[in-house]
N, CA, C and O atoms as CSV, one atom per row, in Angstrom:
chain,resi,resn,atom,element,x,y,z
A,1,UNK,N,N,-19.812,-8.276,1.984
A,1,UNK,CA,C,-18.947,-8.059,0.839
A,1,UNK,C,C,-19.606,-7.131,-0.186
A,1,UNK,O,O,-18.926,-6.405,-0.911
A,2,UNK,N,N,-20.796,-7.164,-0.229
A,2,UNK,CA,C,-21.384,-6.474,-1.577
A,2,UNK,C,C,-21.718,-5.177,-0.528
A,2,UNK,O,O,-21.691,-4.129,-1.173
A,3,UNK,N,N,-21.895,-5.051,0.298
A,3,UNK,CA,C,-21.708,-3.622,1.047
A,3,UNK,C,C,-20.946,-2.456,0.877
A,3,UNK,O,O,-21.264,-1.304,0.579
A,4,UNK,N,N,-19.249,-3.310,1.273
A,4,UNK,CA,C,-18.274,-2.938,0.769
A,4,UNK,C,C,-17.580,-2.430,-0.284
A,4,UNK,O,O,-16.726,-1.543,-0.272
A,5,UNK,N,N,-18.148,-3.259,-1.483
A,5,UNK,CA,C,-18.301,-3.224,-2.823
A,5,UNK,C,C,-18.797,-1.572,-3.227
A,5,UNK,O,O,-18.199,-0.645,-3.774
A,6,UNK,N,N,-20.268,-1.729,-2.633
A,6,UNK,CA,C,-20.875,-0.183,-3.467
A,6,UNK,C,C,-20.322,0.876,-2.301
A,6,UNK,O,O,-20.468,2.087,-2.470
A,7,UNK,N,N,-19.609,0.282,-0.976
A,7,UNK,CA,C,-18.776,1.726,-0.188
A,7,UNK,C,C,-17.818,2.105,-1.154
A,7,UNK,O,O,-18.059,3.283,-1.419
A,8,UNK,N,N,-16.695,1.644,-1.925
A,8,UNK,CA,C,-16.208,1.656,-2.712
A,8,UNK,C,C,-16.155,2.094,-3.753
A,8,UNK,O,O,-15.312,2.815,-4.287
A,9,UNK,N,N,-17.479,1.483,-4.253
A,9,UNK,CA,C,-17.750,2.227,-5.453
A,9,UNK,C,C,-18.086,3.999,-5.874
A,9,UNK,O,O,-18.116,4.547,-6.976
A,10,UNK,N,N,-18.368,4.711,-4.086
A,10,UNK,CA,C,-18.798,5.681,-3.713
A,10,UNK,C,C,-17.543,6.444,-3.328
A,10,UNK,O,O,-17.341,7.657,-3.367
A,11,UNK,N,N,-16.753,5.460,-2.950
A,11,UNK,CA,C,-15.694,6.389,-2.330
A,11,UNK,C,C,-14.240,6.414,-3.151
A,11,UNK,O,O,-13.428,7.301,-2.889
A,12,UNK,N,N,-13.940,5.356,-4.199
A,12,UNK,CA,C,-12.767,5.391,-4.422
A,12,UNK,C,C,-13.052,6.641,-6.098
A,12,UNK,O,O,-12.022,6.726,-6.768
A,13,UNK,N,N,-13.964,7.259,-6.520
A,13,UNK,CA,C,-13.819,7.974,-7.337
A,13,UNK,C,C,-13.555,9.366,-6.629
A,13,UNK,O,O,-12.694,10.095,-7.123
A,14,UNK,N,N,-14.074,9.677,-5.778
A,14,UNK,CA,C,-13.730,10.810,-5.029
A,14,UNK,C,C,-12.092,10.554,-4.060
A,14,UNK,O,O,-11.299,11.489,-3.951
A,15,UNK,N,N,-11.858,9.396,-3.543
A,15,UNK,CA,C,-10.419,9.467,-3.287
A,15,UNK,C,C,-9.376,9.545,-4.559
A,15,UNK,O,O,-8.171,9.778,-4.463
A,16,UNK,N,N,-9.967,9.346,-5.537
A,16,UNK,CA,C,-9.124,9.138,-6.861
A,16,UNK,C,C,-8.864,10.874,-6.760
A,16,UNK,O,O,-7.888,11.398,-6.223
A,17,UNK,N,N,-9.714,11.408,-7.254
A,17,UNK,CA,C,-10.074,13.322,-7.246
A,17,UNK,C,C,-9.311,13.722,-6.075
A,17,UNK,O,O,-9.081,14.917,-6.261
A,18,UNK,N,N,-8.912,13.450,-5.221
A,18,UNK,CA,C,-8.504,13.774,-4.149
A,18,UNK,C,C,-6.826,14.113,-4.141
A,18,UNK,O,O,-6.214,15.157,-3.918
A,19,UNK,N,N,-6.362,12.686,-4.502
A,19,UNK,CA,C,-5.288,12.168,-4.827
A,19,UNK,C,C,-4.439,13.047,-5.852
A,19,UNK,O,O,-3.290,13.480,-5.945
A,20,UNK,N,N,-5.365,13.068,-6.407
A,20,UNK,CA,C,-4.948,13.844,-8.322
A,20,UNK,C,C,-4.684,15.484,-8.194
A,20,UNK,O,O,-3.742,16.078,-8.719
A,21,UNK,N,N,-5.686,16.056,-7.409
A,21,UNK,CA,C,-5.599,17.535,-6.496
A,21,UNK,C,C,-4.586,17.919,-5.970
A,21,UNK,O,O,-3.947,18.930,-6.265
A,22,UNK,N,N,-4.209,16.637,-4.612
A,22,UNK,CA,C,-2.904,16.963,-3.964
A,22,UNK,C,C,-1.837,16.742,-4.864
A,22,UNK,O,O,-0.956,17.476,-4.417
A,23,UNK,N,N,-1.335,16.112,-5.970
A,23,UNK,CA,C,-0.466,15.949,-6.652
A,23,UNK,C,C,-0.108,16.777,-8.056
A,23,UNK,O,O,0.820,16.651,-8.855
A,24,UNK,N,N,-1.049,17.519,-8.012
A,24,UNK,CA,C,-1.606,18.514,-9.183
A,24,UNK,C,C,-0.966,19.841,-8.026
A,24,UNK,O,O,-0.117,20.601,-8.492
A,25,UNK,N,N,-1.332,20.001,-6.848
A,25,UNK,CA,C,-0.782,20.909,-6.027
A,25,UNK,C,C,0.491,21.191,-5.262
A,25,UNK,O,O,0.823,22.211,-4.659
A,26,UNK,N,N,1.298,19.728,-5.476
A,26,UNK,CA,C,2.327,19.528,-5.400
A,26,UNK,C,C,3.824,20.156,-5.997
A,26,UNK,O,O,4.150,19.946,-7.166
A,27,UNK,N,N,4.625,20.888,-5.128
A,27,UNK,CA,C,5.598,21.771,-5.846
A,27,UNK,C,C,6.975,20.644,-6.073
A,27,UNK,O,O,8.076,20.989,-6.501
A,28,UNK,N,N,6.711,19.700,-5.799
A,28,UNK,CA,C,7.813,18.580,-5.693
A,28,UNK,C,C,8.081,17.347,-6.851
A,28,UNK,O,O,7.049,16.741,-7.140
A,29,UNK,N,N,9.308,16.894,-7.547
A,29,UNK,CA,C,9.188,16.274,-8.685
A,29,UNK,C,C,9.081,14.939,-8.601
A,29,UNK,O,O,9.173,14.134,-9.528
A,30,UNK,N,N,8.769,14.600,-6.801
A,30,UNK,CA,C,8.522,13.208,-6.460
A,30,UNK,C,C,7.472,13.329,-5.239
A,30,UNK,O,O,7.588,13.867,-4.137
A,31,UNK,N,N,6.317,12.571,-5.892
A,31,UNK,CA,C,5.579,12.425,-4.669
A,31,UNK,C,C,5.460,11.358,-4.030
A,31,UNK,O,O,6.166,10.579,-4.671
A,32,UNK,N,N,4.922,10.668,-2.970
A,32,UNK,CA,C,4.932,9.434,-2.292
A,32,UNK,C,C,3.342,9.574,-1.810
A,32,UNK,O,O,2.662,10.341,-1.129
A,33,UNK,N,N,3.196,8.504,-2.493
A,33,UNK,CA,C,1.362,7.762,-2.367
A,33,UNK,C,C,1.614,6.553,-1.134
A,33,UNK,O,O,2.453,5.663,-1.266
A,34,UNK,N,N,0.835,6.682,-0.068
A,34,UNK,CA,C,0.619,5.880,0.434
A,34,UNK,C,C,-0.564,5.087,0.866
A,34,UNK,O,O,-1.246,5.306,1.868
A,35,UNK,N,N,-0.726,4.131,-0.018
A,35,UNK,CA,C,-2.302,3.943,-0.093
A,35,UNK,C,C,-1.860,2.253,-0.373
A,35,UNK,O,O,-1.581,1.814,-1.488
A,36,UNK,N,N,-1.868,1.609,0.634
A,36,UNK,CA,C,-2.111,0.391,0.899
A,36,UNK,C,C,-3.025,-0.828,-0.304
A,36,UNK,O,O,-2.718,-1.952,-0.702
A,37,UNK,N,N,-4.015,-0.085,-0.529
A,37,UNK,CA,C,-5.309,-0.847,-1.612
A,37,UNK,C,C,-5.003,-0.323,-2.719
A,37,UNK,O,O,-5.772,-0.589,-3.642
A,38,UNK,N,N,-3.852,0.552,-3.018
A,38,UNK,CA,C,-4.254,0.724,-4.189
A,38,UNK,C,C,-4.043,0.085,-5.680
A,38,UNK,O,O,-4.157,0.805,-6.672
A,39,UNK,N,N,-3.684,-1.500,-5.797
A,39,UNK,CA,C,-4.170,-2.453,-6.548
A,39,UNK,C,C,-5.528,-3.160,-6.483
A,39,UNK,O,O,-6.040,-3.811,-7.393
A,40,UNK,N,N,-5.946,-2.969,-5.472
A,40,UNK,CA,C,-7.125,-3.261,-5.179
A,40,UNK,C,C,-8.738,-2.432,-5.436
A,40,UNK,O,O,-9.952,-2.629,-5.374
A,41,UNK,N,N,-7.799,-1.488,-5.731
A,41,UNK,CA,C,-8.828,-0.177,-6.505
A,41,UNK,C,C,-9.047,0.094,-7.418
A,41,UNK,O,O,-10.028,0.664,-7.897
A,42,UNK,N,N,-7.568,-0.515,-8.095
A,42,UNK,CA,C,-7.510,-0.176,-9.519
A,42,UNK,C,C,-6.470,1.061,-10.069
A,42,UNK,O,O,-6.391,1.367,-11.259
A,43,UNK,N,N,-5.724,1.685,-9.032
A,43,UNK,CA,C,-5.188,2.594,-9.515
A,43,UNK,C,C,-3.776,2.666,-9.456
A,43,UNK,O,O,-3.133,3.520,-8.845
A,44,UNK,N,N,-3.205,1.471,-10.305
A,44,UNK,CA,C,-1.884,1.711,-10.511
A,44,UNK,C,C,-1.643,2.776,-11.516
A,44,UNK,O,O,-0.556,3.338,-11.651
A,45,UNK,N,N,-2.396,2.954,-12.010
A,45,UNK,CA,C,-1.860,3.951,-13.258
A,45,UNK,C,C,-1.938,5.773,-12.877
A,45,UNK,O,O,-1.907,6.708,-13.678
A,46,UNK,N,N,-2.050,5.808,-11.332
A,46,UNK,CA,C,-1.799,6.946,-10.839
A,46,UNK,C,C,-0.499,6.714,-10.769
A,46,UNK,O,O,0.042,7.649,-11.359
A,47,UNK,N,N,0.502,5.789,-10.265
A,47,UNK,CA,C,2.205,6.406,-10.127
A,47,UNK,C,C,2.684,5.664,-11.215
A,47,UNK,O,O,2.192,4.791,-11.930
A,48,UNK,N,N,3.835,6.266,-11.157
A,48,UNK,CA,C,5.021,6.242,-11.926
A,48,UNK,C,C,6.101,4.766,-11.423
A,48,UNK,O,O,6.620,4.232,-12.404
A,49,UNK,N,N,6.382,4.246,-10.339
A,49,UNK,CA,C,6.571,3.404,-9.270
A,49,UNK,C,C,5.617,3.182,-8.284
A,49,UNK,O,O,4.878,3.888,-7.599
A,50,UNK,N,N,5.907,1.691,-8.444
A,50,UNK,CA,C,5.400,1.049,-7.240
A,50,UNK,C,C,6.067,0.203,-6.392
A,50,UNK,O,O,6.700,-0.823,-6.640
A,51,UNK,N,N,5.792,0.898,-5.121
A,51,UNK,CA,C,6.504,0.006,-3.809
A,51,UNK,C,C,5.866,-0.831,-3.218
A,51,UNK,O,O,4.759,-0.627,-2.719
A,52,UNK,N,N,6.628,-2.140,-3.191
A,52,UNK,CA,C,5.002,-3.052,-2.235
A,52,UNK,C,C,6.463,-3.738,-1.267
A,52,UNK,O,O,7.636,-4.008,-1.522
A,53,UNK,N,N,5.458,-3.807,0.067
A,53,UNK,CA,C,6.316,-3.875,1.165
A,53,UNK,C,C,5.426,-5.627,1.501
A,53,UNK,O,O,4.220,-5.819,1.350
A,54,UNK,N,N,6.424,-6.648,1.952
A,54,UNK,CA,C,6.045,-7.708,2.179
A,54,UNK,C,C,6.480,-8.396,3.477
A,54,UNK,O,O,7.662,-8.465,3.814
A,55,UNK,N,N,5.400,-8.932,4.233
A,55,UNK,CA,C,5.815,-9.499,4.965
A,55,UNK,C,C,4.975,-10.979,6.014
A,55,UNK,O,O,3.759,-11.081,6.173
A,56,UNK,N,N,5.703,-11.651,6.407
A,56,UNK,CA,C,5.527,-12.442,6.543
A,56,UNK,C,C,3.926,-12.744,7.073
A,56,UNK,O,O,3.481,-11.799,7.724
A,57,UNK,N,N,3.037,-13.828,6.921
A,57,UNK,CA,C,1.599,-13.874,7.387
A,57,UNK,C,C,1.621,-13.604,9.039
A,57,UNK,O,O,1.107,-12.698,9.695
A,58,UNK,N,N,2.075,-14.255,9.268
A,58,UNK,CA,C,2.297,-14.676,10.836
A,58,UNK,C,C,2.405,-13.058,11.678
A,58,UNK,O,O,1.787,-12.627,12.652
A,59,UNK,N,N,3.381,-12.493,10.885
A,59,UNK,CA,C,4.051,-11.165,11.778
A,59,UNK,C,C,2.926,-10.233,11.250
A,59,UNK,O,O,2.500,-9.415,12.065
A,60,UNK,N,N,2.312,-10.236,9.847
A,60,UNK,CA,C,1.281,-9.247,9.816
A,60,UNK,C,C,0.118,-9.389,10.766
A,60,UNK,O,O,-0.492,-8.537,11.413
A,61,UNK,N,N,0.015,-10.343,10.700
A,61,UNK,CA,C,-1.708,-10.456,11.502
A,61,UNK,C,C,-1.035,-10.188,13.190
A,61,UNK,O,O,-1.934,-10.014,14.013
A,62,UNK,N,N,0.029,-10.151,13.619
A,62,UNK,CA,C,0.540,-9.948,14.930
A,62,UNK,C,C,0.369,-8.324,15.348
A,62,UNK,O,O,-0.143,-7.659,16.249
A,63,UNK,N,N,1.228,-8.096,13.948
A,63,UNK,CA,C,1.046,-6.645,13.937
A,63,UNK,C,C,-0.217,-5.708,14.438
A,63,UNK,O,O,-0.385,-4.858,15.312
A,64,UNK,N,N,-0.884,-6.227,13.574
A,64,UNK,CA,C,-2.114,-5.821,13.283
A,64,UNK,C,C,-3.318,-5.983,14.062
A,64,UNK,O,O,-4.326,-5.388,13.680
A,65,UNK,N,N,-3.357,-6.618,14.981
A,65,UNK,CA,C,-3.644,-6.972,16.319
A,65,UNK,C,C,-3.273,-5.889,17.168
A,65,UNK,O,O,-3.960,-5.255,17.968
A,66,UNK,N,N,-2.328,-5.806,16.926
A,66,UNK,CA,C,-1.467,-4.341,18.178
A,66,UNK,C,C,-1.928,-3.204,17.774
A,66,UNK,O,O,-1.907,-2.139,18.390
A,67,UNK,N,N,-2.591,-3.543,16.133
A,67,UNK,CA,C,-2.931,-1.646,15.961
A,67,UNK,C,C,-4.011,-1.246,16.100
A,67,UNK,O,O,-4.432,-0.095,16.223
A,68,UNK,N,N,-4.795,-2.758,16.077
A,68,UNK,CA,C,-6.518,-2.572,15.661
A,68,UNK,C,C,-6.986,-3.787,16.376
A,68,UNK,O,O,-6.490,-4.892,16.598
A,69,UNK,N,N,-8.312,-3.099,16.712
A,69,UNK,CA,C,-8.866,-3.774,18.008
A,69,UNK,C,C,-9.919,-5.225,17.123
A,69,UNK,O,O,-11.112,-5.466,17.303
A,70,UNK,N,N,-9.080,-5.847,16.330
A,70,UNK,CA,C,-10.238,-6.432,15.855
A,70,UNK,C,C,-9.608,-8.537,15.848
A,70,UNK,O,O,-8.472,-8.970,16.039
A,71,UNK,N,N,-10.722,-9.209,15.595
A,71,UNK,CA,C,-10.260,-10.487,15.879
A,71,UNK,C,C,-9.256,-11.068,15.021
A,71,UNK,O,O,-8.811,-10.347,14.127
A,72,UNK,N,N,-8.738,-12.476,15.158
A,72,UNK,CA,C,-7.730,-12.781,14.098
A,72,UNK,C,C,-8.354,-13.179,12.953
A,72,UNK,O,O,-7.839,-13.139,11.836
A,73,UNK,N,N,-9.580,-13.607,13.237
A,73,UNK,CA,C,-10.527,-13.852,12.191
A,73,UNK,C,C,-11.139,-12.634,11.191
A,73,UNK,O,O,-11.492,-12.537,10.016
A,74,UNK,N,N,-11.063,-11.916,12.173
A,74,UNK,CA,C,-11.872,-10.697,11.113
A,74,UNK,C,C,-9.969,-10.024,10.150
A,74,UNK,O,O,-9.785,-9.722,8.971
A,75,UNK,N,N,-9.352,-10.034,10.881
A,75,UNK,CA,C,-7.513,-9.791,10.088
A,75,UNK,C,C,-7.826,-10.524,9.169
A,75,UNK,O,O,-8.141,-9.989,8.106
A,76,UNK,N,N,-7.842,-12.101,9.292
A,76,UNK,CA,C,-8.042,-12.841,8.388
A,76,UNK,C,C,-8.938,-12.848,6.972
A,76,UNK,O,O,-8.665,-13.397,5.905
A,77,UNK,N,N,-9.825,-12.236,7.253
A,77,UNK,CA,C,-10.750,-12.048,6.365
A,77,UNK,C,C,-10.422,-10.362,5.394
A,77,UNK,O,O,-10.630,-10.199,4.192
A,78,UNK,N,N,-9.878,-9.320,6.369
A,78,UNK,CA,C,-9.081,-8.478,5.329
A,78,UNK,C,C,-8.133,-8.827,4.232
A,78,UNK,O,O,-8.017,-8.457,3.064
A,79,UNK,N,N,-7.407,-9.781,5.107
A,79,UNK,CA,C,-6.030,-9.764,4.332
A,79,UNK,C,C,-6.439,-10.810,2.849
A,79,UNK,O,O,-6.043,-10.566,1.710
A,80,UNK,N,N,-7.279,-11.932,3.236
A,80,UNK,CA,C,-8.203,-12.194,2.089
A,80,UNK,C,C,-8.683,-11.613,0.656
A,80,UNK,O,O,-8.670,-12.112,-0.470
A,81,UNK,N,N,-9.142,-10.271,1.182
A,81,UNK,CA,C,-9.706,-9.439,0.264
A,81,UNK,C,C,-8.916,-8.599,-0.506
A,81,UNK,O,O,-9.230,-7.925,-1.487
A,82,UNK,N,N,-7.574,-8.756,0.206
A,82,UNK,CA,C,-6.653,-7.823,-0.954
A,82,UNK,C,C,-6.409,-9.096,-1.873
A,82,UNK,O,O,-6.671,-10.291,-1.731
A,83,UNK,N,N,-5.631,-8.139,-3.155
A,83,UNK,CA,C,-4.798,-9.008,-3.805
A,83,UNK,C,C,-4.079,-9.906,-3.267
A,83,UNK,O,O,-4.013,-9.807,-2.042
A,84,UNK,N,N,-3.336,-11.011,-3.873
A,84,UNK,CA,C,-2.461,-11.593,-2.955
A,84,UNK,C,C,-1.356,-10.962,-3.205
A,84,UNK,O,O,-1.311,-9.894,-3.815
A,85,UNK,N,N,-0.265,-11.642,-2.703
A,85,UNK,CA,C,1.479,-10.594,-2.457
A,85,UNK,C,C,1.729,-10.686,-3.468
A,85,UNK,O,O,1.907,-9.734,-4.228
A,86,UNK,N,N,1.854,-12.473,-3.906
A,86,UNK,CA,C,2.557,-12.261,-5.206
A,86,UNK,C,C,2.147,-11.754,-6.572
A,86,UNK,O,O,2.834,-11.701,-7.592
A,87,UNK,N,N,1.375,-11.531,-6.459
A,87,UNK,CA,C,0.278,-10.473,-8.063
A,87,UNK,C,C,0.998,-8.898,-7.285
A,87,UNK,O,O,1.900,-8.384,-7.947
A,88,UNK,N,N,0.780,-8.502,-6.541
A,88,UNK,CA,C,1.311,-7.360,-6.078
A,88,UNK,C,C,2.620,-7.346,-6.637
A,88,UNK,O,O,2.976,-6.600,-7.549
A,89,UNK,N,N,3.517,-8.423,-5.907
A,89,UNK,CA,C,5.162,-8.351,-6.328
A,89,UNK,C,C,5.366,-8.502,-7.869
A,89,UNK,O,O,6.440,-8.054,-8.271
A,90,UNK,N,N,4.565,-9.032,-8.781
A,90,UNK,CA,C,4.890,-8.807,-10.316
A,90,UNK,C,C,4.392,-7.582,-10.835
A,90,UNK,O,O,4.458,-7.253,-12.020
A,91,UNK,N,N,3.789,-6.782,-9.728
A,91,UNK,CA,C,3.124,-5.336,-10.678
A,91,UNK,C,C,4.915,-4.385,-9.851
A,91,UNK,O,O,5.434,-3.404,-10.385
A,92,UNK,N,N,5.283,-4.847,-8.962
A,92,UNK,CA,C,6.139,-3.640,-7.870
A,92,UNK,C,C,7.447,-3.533,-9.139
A,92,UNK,O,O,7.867,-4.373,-9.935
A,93,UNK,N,N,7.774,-2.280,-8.914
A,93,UNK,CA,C,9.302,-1.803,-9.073
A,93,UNK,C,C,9.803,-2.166,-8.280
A,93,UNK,O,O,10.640,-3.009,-8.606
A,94,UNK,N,N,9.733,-1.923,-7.053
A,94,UNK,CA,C,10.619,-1.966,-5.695
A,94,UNK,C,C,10.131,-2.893,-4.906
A,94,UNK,O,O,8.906,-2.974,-4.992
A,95,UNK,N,N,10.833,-3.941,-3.851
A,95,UNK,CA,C,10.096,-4.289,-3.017
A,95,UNK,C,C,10.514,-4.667,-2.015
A,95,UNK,O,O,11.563,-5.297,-2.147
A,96,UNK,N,N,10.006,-4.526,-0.597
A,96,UNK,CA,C,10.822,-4.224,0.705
A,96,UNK,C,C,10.213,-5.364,1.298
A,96,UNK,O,O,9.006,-5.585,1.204
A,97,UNK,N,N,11.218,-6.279,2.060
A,97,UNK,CA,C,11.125,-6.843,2.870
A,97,UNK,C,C,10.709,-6.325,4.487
A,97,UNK,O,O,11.551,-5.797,5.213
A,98,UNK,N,N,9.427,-6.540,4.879
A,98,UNK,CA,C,9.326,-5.694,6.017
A,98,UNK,C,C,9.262,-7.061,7.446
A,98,UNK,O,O,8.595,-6.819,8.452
A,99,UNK,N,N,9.816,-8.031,7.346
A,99,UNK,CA,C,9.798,-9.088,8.739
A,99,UNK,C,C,11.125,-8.656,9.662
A,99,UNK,O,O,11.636,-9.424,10.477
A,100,UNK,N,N,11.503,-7.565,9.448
A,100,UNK,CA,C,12.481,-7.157,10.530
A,100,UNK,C,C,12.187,-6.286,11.391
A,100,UNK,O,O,11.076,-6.307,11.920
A,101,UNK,N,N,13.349,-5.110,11.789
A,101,UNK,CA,C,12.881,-4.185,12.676
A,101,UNK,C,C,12.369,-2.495,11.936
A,101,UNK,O,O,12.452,-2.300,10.723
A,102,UNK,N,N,11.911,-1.528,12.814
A,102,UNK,CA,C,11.928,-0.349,11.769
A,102,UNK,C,C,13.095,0.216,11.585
A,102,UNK,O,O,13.048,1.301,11.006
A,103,UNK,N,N,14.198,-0.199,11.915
A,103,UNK,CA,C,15.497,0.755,11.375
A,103,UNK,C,C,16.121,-0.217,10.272
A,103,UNK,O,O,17.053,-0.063,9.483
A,104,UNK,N,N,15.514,-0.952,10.446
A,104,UNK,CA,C,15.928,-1.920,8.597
A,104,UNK,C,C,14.892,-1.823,7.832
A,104,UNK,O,O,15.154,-1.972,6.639
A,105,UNK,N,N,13.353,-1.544,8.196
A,105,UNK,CA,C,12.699,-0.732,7.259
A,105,UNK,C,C,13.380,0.760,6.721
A,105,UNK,O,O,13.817,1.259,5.684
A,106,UNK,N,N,13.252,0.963,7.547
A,106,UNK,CA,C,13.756,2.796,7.424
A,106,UNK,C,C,15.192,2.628,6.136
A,106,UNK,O,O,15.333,3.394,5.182
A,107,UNK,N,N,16.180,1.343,6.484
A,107,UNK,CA,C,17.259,1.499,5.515
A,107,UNK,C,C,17.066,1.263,4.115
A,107,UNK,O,O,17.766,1.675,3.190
A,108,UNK,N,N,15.883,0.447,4.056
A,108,UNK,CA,C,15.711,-0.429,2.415
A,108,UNK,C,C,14.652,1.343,2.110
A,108,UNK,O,O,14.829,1.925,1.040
A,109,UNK,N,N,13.931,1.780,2.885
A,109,UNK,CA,C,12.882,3.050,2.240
A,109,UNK,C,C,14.067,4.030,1.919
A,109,UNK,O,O,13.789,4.775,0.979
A,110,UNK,N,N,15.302,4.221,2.448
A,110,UNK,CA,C,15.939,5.076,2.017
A,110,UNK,C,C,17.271,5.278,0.943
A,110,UNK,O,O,17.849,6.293,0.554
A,111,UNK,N,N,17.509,3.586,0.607
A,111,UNK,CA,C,17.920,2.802,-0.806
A,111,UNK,C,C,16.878,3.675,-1.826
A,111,UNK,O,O,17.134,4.691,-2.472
A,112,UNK,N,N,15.843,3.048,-1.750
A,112,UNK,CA,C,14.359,3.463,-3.003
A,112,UNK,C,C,14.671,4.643,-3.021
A,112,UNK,O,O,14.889,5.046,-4.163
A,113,UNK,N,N,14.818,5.574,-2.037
A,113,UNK,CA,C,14.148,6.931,-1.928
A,113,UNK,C,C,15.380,7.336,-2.963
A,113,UNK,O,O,15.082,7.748,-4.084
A,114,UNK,N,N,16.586,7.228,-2.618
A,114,UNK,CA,C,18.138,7.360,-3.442
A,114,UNK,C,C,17.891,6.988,-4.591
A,114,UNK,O,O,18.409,7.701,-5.450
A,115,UNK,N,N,17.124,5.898,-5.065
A,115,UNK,CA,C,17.224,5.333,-6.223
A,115,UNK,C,C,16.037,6.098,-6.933
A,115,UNK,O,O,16.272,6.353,-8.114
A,116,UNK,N,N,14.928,6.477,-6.501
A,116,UNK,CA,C,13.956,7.200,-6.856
A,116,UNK,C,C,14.496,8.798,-7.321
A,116,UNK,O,O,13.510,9.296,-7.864
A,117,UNK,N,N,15.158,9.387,-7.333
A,117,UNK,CA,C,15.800,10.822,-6.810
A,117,UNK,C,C,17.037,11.083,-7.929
A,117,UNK,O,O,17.282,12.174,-8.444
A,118,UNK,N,N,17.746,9.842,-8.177
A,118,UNK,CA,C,18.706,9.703,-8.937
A,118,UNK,C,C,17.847,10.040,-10.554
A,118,UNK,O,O,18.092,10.772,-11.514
A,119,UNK,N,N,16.836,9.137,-10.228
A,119,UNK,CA,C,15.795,9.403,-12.226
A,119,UNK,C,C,15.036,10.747,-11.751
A,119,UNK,O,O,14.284,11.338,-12.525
């Protein structure tokens, strides 16, 4: 954990710079951040909205298994280290139910995206 900590501490000021570059270089009046940790970093106060996508324990760690070669224990111990959902869901503007399929993801991202576009 304290490993992690000073990786962090090394890397999220230069992903911050990074972030700020591409969006500074950006010809578009909406950008889309996709950065998973980023309550966990500290940087809500890079957007304007926040989307937090939720879903069930059970189906994440299933997921996540299928994407990454790692144990349920070690999942377990990520998903630990974030915030929890619901501190997430009182910081979100928006928030998507993701325990279905991707074409009912895809419909609620393209509600936001409408509703994002309209301001």
């Amino acid at each position: 954990r304290a490993l992690l900590k000073k990786l962090n501490s090394i890397m999220h000021p230069e992903i911050v710079k990074a972030i700020k570059r591409q969006i500074k270089k950006s010809r578009n009046s909406l950008v889309v951040l996709d950065a998973p940790l980023l309550l966990e970093a500290g940087l809500r106060s890079l957007v304007t909205k926040l989307v937090v996508v939720t879903v069930k324990r059970s189906l994440q760690i299933q997921r996540l298994q299928k994407k990454l070669p790692l144990s349920r224990k070690e999942i377990n111990l990520r998903i630990k280290s974030q915030v929890p959902i619901r501190k997430k869901i009182q910081s979100a503007d928006f928030i998507i139910d993701n325990n279905r399929n991707k074409n009912e993801l895809k419909k609620k991202v393209m509600l936001i995206r409408r509703s994002l576009w309209k301001n």
